[in-house]
N, C-alpha and C positions, 0 to 999 in steps of 0.2 A: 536632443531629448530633454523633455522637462522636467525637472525634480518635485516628487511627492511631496507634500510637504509633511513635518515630522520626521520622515525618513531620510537620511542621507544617498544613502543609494536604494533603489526600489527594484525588485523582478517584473515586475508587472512593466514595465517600459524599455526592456532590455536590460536590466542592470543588476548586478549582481545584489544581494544584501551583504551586508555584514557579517551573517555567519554564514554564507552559501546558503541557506535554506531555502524552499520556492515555500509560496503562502496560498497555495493554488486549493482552495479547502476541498475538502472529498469529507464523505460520513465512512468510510473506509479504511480502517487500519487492518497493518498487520505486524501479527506475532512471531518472534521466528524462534524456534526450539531445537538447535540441536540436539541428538541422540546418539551417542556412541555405544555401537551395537557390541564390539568387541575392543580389545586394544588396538588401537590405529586403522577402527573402521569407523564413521562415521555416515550416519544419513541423515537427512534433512526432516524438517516438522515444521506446518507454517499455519495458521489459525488467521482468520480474517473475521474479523466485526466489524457490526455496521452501527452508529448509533443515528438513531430518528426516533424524532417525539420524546424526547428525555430517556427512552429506554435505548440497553445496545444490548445487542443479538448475536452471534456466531453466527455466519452465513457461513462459514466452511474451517474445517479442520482436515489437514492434508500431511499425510506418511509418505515422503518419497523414498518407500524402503528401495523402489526400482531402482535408485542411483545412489553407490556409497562415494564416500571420498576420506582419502586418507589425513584429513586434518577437519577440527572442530571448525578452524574459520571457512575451510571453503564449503561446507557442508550449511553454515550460518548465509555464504554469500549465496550459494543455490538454493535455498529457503528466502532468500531476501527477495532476489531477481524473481522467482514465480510467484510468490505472493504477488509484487509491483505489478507481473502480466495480469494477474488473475483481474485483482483490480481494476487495472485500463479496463478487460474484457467489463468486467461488472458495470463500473460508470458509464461506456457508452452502452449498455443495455437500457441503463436507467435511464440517462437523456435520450434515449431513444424511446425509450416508455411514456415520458414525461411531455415528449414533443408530440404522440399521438395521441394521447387523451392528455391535453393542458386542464380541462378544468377538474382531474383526481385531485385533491389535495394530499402531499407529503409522498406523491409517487415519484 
């Protein structure tokens, strides 16, 4: 494999970075908020923005009172994990938007 240059190791060519991080950009984050409902009951909260065109949006804010868990972290890593799905689902809607009308701009 060939080496980026500036980078020592690169994602993009199979290679890990420096700090593990992938640099795969998305307009997509998420927020993750646990909530603890009582003592040693925990549910998850996950908020996802989109930034485009200098502004960012909330595309979704999400209560998964359905599913408690008895610790702050795992309730932080099931808000993590769906947020991440939610996302995938989003992106490819968007390239899927984006690959049928190319000429929208910022769709």
């Amino acid at each position: 494999m060939r080496a980026c240059a500036g980078a020592p190791k690169c994602c993009r060519h199979g290679r890990k970075t420096e700090n593990n991080l992938s640099f795969d950009y998305t307009p997509f984050t998420v927020s993750v908020f646990p909530i603890q409902q009582e003592p040693g009951l925990w549910f998850a909260n996950y908020m996802i923005s989109e930034y485009r065109d200098g502004v960012e949006r909330v595309v979704a804010n999400v209560s998964m009172r359905h599913v408690t868990h008895g610790s702050e972290t795992k309730a932080k890593q099931a808000a993590r994990y769906a947020g991440n799905r939610a996302v995938a689902y989003l992106r490819h809607q968007s390239n899927a938007l984006r690959r049928a009308n190319p000429s929208t701009p910022g769709a």
